[in-house]
Gaussian input, Z-matrix of N, CA and C with variables (Angstrom, degrees):
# hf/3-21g

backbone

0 1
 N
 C     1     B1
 C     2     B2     1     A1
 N     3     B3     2     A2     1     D1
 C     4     B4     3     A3     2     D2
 C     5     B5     4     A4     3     D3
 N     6     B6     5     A5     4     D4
 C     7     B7     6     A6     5     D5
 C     8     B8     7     A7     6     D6
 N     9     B9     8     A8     7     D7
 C    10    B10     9     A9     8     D8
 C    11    B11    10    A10     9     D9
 N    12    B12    11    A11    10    D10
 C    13    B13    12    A12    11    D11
 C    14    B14    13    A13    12    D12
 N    15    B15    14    A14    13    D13
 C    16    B16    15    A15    14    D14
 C    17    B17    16    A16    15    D15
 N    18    B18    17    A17    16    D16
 C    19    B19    18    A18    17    D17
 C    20    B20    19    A19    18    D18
 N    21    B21    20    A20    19    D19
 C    22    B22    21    A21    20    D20
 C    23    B23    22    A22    21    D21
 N    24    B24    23    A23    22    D22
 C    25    B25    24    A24    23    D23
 C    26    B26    25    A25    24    D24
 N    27    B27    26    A26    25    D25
 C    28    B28    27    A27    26    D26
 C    29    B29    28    A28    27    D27
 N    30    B30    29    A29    28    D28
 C    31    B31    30    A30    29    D29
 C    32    B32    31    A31    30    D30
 N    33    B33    32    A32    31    D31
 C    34    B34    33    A33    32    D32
 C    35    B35    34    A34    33    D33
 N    36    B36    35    A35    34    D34
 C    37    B37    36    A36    35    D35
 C    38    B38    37    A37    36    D36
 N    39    B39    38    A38    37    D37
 C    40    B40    39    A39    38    D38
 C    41    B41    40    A40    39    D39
 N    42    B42    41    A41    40    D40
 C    43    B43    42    A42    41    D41
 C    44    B44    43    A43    42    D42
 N    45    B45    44    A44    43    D43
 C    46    B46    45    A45    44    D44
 C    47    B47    46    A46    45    D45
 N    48    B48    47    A47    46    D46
 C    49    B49    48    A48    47    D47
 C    50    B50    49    A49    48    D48
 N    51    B51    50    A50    49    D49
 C    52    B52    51    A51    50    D50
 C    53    B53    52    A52    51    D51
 N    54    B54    53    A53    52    D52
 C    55    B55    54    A54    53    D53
 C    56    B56    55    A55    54    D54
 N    57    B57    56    A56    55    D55
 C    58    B58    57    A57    56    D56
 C    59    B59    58    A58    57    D57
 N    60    B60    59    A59    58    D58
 C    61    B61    60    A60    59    D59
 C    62    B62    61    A61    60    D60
 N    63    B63    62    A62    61    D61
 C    64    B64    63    A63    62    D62
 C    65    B65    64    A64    63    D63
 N    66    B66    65    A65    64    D64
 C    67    B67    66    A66    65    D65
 C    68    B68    67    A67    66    D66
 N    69    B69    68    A68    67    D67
 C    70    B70    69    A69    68    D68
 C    71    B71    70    A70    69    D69
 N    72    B72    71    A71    70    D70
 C    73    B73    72    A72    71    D71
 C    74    B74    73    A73    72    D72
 N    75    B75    74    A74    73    D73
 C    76    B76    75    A75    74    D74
 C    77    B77    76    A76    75    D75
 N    78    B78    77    A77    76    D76
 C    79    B79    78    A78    77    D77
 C    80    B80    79    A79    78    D78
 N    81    B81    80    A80    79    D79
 C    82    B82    81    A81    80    D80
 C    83    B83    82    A82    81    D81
 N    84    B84    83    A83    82    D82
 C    85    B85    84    A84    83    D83
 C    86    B86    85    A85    84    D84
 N    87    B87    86    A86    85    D85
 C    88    B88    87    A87    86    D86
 C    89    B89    88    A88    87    D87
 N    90    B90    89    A89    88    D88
 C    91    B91    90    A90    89    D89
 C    92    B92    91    A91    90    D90
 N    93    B93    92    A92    91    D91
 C    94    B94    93    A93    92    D92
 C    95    B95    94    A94    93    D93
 N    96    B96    95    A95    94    D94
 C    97    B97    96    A96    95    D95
 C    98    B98    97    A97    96    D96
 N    99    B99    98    A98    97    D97
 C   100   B100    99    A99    98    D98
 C   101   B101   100   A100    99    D99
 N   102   B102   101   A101   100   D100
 C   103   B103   102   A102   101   D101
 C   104   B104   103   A103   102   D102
 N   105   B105   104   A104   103   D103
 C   106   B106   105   A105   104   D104
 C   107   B107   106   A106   105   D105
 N   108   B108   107   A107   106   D106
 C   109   B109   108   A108   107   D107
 C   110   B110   109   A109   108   D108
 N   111   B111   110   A110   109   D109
 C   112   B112   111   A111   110   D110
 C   113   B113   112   A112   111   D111
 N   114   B114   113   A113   112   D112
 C   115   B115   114   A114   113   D113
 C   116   B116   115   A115   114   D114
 N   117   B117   116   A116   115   D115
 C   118   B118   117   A117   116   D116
 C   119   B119   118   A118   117   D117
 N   120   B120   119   A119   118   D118
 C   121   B121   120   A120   119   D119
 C   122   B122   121   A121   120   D120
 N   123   B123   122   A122   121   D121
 C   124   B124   123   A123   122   D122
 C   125   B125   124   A124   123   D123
 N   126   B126   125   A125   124   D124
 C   127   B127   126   A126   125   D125
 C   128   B128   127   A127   126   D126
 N   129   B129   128   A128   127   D127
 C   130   B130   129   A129   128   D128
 C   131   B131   130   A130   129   D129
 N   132   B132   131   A131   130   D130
 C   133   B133   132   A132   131   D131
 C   134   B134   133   A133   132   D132
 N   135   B135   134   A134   133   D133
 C   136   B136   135   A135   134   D134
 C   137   B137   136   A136   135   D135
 N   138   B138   137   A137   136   D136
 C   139   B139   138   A138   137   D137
 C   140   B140   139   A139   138   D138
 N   141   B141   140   A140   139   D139
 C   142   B142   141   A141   140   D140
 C   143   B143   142   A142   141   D141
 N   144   B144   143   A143   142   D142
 C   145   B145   144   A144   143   D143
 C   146   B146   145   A145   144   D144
 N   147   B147   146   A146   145   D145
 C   148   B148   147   A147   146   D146
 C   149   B149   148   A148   147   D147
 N   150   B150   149   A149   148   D148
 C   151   B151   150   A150   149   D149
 C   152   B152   151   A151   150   D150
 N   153   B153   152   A152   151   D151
 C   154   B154   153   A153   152   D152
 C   155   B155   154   A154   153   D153
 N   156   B156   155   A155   154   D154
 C   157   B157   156   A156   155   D155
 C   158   B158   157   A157   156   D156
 N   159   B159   158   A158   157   D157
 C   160   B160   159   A159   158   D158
 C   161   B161   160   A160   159   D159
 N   162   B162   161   A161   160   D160
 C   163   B163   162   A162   161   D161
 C   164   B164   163   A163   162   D162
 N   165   B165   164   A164   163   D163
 C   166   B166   165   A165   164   D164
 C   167   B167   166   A166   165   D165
 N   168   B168   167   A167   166   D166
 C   169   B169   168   A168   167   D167
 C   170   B170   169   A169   168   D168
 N   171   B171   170   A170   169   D169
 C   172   B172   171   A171   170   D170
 C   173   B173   172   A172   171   D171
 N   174   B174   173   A173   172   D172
 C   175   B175   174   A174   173   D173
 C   176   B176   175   A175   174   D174
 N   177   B177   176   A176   175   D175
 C   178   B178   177   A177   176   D176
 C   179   B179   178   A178   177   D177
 N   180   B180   179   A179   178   D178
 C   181   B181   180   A180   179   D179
 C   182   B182   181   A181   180   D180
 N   183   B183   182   A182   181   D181
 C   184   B184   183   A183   182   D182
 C   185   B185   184   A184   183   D183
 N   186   B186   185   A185   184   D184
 C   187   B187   186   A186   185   D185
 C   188   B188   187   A187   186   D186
 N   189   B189   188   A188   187   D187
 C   190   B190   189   A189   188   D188
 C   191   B191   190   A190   189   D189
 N   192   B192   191   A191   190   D190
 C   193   B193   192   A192   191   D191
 C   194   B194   193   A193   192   D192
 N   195   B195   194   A194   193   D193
 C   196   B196   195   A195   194   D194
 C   197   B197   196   A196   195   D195
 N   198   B198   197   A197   196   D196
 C   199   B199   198   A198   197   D197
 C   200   B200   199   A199   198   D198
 N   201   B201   200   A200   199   D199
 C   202   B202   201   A201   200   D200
 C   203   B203   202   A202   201   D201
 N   204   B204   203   A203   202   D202
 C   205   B205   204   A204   203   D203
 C   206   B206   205   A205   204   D204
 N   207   B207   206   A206   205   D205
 C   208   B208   207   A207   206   D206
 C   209   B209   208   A208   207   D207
 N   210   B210   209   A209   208   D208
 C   211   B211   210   A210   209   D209
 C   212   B212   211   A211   210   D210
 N   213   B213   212   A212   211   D211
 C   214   B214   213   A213   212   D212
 C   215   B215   214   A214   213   D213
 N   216   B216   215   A215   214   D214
 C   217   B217   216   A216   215   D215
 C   218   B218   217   A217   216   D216
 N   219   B219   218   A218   217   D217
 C   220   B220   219   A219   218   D218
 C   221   B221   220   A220   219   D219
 N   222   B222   221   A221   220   D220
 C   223   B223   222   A222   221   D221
 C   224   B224   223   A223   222   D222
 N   225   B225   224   A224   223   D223
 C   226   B226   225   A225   224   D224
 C   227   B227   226   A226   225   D225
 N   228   B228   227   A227   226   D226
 C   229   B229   228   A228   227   D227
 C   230   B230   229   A229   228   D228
 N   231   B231   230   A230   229   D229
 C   232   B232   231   A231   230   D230
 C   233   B233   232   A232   231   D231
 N   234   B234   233   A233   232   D232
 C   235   B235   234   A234   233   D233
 C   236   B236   235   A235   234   D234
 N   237   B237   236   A236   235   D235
 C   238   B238   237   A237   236   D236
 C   239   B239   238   A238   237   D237
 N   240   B240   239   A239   238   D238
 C   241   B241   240   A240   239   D239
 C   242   B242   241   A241   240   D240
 N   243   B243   242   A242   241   D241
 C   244   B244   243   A243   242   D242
 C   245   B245   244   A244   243   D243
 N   246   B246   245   A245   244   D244
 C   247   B247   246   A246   245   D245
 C   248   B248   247   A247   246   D246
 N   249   B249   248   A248   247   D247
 C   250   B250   249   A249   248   D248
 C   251   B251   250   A250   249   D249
 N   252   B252   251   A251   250   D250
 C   253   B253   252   A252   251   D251
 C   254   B254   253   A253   252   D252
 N   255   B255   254   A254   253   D253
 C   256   B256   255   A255   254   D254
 C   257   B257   256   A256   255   D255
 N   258   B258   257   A257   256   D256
 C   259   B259   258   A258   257   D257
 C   260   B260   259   A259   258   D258
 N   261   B261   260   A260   259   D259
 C   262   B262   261   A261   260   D260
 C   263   B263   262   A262   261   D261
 N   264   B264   263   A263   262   D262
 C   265   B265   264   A264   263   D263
 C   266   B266   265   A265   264   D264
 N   267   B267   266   A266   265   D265
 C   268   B268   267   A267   266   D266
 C   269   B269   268   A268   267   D267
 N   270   B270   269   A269   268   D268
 C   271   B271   270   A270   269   D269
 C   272   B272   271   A271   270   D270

   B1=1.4429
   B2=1.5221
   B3=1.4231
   B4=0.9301
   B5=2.0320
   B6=1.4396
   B7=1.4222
   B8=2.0520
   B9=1.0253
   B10=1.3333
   B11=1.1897
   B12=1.7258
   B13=1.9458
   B14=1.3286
   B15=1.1830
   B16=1.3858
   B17=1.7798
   B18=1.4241
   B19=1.1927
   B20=1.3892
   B21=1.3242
   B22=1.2293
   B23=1.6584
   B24=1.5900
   B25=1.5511
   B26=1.8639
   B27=1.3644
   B28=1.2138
   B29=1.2156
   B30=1.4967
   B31=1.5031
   B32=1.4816
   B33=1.5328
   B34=1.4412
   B35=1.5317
   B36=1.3584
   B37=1.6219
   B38=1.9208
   B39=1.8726
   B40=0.9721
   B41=1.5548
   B42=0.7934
   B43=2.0250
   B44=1.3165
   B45=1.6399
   B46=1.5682
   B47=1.5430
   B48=1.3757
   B49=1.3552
   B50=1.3887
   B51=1.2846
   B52=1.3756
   B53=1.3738
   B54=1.5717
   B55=1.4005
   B56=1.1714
   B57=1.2282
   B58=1.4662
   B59=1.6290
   B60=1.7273
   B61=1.6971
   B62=1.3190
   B63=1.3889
   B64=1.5195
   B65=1.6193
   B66=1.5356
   B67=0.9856
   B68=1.8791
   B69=1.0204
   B70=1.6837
   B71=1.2956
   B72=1.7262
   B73=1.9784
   B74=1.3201
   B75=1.4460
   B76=1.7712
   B77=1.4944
   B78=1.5503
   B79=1.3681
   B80=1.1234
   B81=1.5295
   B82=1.3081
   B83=1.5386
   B84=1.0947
   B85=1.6165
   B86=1.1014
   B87=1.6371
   B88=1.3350
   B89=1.0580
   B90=1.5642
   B91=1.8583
   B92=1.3803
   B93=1.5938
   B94=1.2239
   B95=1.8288
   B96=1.6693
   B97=1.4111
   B98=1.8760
   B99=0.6901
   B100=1.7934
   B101=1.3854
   B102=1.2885
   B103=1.8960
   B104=1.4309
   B105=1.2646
   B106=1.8647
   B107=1.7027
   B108=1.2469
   B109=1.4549
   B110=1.5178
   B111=1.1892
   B112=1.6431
   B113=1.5076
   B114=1.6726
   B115=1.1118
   B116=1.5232
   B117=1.4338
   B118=1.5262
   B119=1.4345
   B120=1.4596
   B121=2.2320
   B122=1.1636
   B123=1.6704
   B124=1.8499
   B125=1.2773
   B126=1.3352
   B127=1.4878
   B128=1.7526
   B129=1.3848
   B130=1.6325
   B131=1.2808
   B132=1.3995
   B133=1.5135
   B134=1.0715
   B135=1.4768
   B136=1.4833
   B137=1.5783
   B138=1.4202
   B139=1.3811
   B140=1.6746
   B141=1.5584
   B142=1.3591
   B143=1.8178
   B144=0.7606
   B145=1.4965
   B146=1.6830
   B147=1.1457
   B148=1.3201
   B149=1.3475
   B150=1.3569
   B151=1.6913
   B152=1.9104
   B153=1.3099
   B154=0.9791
   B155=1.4521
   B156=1.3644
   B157=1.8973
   B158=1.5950
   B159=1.5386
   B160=1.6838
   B161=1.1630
   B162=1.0987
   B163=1.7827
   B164=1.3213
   B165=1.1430
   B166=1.5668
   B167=1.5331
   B168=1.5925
   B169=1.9371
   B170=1.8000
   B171=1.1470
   B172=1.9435
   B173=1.6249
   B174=1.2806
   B175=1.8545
   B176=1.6670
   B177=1.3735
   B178=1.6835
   B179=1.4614
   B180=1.4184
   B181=1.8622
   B182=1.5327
   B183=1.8647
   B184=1.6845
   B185=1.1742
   B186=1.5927
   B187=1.7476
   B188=1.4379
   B189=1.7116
   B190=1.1054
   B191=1.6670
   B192=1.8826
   B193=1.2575
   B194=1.6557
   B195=1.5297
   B196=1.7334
   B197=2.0705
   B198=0.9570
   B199=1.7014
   B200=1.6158
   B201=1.5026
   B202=1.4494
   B203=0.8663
   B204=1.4869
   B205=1.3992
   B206=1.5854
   B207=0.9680
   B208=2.2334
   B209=1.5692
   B210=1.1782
   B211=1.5571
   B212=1.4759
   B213=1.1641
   B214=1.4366
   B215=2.0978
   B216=1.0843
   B217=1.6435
   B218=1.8626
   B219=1.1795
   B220=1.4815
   B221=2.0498
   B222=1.3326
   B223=1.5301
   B224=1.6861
   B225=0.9695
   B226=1.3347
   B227=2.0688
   B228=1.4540
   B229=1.8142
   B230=1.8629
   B231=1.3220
   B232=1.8779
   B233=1.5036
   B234=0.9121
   B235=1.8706
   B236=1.7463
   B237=1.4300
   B238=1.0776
   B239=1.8843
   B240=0.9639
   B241=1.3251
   B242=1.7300
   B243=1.8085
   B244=1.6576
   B245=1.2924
   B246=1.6279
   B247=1.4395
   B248=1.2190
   B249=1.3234
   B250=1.2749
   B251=1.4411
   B252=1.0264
   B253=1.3911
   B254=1.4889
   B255=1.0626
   B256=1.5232
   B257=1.5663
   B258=1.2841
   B259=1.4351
   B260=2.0346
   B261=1.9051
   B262=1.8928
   B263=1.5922
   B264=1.0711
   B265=1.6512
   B266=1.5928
   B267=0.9413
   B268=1.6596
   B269=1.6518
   B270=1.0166
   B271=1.5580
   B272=1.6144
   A1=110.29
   A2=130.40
   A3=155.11
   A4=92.02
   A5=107.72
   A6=104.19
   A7=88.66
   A8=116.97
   A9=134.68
   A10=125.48
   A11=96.97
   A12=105.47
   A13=113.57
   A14=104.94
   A15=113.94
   A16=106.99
   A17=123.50
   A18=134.04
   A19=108.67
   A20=142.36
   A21=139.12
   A22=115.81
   A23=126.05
   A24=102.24
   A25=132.12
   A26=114.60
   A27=121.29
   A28=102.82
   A29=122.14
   A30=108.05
   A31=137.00
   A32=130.69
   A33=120.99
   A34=112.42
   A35=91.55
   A36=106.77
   A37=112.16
   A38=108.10
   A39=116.01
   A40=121.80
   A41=115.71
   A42=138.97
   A43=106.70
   A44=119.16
   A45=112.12
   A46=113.25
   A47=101.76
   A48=129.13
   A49=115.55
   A50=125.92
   A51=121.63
   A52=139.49
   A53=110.00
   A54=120.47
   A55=141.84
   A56=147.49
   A57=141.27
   A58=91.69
   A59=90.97
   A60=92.63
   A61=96.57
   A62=119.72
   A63=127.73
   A64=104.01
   A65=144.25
   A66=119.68
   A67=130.07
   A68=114.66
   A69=86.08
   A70=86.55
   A71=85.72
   A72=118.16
   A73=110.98
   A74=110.72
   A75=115.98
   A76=121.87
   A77=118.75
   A78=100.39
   A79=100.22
   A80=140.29
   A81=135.51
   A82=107.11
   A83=138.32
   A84=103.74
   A85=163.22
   A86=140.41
   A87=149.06
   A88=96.68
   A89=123.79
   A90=123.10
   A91=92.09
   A92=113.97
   A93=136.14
   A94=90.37
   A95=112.67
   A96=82.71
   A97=93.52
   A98=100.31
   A99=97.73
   A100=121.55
   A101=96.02
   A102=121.55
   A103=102.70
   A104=125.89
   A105=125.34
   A106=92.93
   A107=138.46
   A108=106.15
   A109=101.69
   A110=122.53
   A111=116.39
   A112=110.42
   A113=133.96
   A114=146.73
   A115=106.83
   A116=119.91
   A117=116.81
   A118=85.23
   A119=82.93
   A120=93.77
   A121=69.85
   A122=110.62
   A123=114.06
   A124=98.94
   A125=141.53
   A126=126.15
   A127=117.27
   A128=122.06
   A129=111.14
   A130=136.61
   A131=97.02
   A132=109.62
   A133=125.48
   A134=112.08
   A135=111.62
   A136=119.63
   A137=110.48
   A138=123.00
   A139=111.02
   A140=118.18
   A141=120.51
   A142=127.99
   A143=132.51
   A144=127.13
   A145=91.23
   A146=147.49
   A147=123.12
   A148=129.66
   A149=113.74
   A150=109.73
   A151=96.63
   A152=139.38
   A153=116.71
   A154=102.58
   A155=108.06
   A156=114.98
   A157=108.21
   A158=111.34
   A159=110.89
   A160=103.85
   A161=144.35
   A162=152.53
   A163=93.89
   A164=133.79
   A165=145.31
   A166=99.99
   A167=113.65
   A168=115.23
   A169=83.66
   A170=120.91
   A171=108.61
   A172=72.32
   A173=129.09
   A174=119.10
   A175=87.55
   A176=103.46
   A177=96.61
   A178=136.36
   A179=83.58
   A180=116.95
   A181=84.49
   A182=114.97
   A183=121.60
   A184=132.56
   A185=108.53
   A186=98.61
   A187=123.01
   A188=126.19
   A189=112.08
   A190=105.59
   A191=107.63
   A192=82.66
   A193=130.72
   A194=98.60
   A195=112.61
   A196=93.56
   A197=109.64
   A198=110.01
   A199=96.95
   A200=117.13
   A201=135.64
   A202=118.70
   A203=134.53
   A204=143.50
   A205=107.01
   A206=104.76
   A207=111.54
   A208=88.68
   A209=118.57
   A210=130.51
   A211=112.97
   A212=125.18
   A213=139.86
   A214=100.03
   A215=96.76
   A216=101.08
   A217=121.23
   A218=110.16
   A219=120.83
   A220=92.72
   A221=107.47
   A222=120.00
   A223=112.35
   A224=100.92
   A225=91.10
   A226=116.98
   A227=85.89
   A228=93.88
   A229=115.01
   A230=98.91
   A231=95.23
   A232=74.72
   A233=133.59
   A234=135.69
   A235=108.39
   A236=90.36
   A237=117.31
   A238=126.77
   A239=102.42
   A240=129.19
   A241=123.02
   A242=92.90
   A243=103.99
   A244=134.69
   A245=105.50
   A246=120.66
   A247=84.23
   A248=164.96
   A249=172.80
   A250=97.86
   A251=143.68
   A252=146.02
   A253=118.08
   A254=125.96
   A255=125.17
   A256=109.38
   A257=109.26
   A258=117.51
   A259=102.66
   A260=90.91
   A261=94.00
   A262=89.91
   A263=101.08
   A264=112.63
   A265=116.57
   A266=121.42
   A267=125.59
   A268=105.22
   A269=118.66
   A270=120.48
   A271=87.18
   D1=-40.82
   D2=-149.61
   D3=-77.76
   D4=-41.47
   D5=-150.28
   D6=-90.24
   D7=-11.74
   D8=171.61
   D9=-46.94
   D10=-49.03
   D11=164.56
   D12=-124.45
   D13=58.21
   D14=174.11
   D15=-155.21
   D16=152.39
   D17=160.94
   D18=-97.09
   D19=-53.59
   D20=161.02
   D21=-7.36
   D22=115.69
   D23=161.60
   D24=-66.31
   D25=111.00
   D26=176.30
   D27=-98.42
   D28=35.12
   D29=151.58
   D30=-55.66
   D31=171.03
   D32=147.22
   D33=-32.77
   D34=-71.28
   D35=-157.52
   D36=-63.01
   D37=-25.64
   D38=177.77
   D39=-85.88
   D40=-24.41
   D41=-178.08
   D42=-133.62
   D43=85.72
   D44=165.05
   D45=-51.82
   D46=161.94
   D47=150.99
   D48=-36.73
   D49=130.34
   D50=-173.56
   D51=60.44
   D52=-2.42
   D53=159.26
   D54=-91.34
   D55=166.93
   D56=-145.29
   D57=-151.61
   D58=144.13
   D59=171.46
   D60=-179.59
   D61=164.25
   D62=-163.80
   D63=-81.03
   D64=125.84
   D65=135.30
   D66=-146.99
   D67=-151.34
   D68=-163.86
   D69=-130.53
   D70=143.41
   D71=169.51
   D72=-129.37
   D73=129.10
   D74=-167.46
   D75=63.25
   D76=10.21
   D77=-165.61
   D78=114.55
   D79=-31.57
   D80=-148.31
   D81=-102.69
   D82=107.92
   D83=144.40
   D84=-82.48
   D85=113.01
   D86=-127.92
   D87=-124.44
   D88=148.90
   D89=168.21
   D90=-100.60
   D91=131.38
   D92=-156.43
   D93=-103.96
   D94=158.56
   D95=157.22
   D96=-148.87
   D97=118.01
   D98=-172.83
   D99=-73.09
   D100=109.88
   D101=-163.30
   D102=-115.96
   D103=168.50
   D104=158.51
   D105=-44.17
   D106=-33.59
   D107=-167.77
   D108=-128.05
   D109=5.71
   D110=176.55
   D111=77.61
   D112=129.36
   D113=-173.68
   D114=-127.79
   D115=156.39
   D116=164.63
   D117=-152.77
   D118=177.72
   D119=-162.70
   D120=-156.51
   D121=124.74
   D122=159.91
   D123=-99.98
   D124=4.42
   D125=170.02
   D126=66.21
   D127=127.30
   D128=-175.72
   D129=-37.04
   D130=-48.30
   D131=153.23
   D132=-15.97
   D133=-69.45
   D134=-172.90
   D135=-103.41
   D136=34.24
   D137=-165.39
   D138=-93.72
   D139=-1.61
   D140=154.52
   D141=-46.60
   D142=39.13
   D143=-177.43
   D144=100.03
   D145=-20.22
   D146=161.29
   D147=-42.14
   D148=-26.52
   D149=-176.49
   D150=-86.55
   D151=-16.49
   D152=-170.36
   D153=-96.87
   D154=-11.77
   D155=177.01
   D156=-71.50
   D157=-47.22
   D158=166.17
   D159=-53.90
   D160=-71.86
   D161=176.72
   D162=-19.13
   D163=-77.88
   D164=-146.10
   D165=-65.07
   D166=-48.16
   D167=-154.87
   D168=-83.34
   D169=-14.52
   D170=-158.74
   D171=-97.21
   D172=-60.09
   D173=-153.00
   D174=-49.32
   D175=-90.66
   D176=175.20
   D177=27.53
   D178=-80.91
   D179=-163.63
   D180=-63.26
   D181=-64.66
   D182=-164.67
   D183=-72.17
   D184=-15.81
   D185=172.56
   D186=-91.19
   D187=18.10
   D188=167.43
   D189=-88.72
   D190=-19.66
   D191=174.88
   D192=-110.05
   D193=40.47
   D194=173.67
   D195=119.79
   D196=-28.96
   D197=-166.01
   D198=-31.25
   D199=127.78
   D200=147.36
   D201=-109.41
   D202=167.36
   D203=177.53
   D204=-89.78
   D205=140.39
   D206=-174.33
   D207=-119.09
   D208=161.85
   D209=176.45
   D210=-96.09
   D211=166.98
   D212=-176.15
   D213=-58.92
   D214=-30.12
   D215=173.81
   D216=-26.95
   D217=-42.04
   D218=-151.87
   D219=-74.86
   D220=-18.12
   D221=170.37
   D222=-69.60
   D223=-16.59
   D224=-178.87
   D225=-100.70
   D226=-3.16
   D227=173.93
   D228=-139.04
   D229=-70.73
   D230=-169.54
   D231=-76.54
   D232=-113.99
   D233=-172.59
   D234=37.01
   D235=-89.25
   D236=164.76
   D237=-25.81
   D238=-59.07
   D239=177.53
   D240=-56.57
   D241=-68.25
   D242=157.35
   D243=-43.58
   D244=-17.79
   D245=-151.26
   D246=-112.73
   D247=-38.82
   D248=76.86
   D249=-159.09
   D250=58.15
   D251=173.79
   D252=-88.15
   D253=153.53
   D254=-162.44
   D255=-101.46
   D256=112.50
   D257=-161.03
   D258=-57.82
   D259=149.48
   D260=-153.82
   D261=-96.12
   D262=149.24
   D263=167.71
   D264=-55.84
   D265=143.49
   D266=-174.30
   D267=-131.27
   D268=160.72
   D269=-145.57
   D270=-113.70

């Protein structure tokens, strides 16, 4: 989906695993960083309506092939976890 709105190669072979690098979605450019689930950081800078223009070209591209939206939740366990973060106390 990813290589859909983008010219940049986000292949395997073109974008390892675990690397980071600038490239552009909608117009935008985001530093991508290729994880099991894919990250982008638009940086303040470009935080004028750029984050809802990435939103728009990825929904697009992802709901013909099932893409839904998940909530900020998944940070508080697998997120969390993958990332090696030290699980938070809960009341």
């Amino acid at each position: 989906m990813l290589q859909a709105v983008t010219s940049d190669d986000v292949s395997h072979a073109g974008f390892g695993f675990g690397s980071c690098r600038e490239i552009e979605i909608g117009g935008v450019t985001v530093l991508a960083s290729a994880s099991p689930t894919w990250a982008s950081w638009l940086g303040t800078a470009r935080a004028h309506g750029a984050g809802a223009r990435v939103w728009d070209t990825l929904w697009d591209a992802g709901v013909p092939h099932g893409l839904v939206p998940v909530g900020i939740g998944v940070y508080g366990t697998k997120g969390r976890l993958e990332k090696g973060y030290a699980p938070t106390a809960t009341s």
